[in-house]
N, C-alpha and C positions, 0 to 999 in steps of 0.2 A: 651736639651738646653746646655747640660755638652759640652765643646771646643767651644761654642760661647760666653762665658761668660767675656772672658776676654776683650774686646774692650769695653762692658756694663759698666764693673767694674771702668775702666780706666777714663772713660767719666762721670762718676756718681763722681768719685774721682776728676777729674777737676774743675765739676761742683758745688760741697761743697767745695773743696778748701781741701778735707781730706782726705787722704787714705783709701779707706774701701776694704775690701775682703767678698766675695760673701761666706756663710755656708752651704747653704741647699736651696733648691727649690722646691717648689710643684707647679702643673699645678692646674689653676681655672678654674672651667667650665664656660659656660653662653656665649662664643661668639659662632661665627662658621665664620667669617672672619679671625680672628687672632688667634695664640695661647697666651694664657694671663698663666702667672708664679708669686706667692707670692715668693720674694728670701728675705732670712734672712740673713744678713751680721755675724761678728764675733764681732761685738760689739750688737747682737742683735737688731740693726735696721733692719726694714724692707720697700721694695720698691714694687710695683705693675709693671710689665712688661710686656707690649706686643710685639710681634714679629712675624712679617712674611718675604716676600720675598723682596730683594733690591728693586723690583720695587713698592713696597709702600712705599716708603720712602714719596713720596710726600703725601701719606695718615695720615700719622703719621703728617707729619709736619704742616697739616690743620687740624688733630685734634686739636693738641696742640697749634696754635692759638685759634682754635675755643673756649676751656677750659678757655685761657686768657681772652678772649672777656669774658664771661660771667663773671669772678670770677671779673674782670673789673668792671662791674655794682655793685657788691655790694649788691648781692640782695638773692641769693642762692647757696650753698655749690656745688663746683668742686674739684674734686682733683686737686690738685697742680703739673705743671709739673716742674720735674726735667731736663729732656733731651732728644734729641732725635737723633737716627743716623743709619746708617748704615755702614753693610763692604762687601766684596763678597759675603757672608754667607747671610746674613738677614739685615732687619732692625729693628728698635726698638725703642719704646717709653716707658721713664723711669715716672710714677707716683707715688708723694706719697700713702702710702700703706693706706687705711681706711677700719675698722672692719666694711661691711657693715652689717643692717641687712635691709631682707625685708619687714619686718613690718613698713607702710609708716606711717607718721603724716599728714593725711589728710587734718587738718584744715592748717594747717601752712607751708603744700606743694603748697595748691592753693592759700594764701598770698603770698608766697615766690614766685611763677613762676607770678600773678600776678606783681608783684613789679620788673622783667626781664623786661615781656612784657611793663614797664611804660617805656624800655629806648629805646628810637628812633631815626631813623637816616631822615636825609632828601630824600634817595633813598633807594628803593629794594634791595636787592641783597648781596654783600657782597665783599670783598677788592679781594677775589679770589676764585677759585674754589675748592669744595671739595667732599667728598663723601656720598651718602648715601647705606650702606653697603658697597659692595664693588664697584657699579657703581657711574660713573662720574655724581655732581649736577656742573652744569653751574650756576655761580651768576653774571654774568654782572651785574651792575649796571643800572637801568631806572627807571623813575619818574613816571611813569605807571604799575600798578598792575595787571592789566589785559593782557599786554602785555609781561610781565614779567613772568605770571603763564600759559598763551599760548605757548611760543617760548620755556622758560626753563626749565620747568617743564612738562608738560600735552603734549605736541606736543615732546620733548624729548623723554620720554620713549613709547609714541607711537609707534614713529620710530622705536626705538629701539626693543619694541615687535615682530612687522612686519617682521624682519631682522630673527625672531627666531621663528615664526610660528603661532602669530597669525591673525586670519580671516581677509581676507578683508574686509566681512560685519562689525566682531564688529571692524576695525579700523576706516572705513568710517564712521560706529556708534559715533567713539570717534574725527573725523572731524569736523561733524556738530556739537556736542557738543560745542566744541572750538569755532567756528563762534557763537555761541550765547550765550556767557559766560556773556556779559555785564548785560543779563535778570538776572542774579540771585544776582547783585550788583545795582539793583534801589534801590536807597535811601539809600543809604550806600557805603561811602567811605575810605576803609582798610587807616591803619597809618603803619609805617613800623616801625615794634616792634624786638627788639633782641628776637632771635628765637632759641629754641633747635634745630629743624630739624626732630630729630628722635624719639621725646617722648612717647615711650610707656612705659608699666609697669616694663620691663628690664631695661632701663636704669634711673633708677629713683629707691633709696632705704632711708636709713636711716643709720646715723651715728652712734657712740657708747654712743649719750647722746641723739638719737632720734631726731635730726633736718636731717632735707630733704638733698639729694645729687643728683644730675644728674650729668651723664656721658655721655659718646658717644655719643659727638653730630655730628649735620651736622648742624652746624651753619649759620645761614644765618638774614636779616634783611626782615620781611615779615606781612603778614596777621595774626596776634595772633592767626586767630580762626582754622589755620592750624597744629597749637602746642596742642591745645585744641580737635580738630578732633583729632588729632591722639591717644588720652590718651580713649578714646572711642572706638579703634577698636578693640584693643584687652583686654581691660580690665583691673583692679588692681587699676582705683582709684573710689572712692565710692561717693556718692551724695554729703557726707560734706566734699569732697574736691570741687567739683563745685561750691555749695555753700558758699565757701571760696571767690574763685574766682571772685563772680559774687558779694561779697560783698566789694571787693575792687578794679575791676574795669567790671562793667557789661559789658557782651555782647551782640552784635547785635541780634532783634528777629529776622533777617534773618539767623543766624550761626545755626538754625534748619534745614535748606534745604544745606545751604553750606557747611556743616560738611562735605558731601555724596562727592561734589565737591572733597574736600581738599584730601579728606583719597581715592580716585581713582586713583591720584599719587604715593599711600605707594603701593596698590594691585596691578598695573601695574607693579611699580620696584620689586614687592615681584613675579609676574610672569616673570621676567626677569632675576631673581637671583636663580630660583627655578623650574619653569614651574610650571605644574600639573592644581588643577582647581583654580588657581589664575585668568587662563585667563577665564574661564567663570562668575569665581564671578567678574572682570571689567568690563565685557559684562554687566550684571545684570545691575550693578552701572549705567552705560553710559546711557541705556535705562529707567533706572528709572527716572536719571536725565530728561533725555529726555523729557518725560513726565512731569516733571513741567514746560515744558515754555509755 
């Protein structure tokens, strides 16, 4: 990161109104889209910085809305964005720096992401497009949820598979799904909740006095029980976090069959960003699905 440093500095120093010079840097693990750096300034502050190639810049700058919208609500801990930008070299997005640990507060993570999902919009989708990892999420804006999780989501990274090698059986598989998507929303009709996007047990820790933080999101305005699916697939939060949850705003008893739905779009982008047997475990998914209509 040593001779990209200075444009950081400059833009960090505009943006407080202070001079600051950059001391020492260490690389954080934990992504594998960006590279993320803790830099210590010469007044012993410290910043959180990701950086990758100029043409994320528009990535960076839908997270850092994204960040906004949530810390907006008032309901659970974001980092704080400082700034964002690019030069020939890279781009980069500047965040306050937070001691995380991973040791989650279960009870008061599934209040706190509850009390997100209490804020809603009148439409799907979200003011503009953004990423989940490193592929493009579409958020048009539509008053239909079903058409919305069809076109932008589920028939998106379809395509998208198809384009990179997988079956035409299991994409036909995941055709007719789509045509019958309405069967698994009888008697239940989704509200459009501010959404993480990307929730699983990574981006979600705990501060230095043990209240909740989310990060990295892929913001958008959706189905709650999509936020919910996703803390499920790969695991990290424990029963009395659901529990939490379901005590200050329950969920649908259809979100037992539609979880499978939800989290089909994480394993599709996760074989499109990865390969390997991603595309078989969405095959699985599709045909399982299948079987409950």
């Amino acid at each position: 990161m040593n001779g990209k440093l200075e444009t950081i500095e400059q833009h960090i120093s505009k943006t407080i109104d202070k001079h600051i010079s950059f001391h020492k840097s260490s690389a954080v693990s934990g992504g594998c889209i960006s590279q993320s750096f803790k830099v210590t300034d010469t007044n012993k502050n410290q910043w959180f910085i990701k950086t990758n190639s100029p043409s994320s810049f528009a990535m960076f700058e839908a997270e850092s809305e994204g960040l906004a919208e949530i810390q907006k609500s008032t309901s659970i801990r974001t980092p704080k964005v400082i700034c964002h930008g690019k030069n020939n070299q890279i781009s980069y997005l500047v965040l306050e720096y937070i001691e995380l640990r991973p040791q989650l507060n279960q009870i008061e993570t599934g209040k706190q992401l509850a009390a997100m999902h209490q804020h809603h919009s009148d439409q799907f989708g979200w003011k503009r497009n953004n990423t989940i990892g490193s592929t493009p999420q579409l958020n048009q804006k539509n008053t239909d949820w079903l058409s919305f999780w069809k076109t932008q989501r589920l028939l998106f990274q379809l395509d998208l598979a198809k384009t990179i090698g997988y079956s035409n059986k299991a994409y036909d598989c995941g055709l007719e799904l789509i045509n019958h998507l309405a069967e698994f929303f009888v008697g239940y009709t989704p509200q459009a909740s501010l959404l993480h996007g990307d929730l699983w047990g990574g981006n979600c820790a705990s501060d230095e006095t043990g209240n909740p933080v989310i990060f990295d999101p892929a913001v958008y305005f959706g189905d709650r029980e999509t936020d919910l699916a996703m803390t499920e697939l790969f695991g990290g939060f424990s029963a009395e976090f659901y529990a939490s949850y379901n005590d200050h705003y329950p969920l649908d008893f259809g979100y037992k069959t539609r979880k499978q739905l939800y989290n089909l779009y994480h394993i599709l982008n996760h074989f499109n960003l990865f390969g390997g047997g991603y595309a078989s475990q969405a095959e699985n998914m599709t045909l399982q699905l299948l079987a409950e209509i």
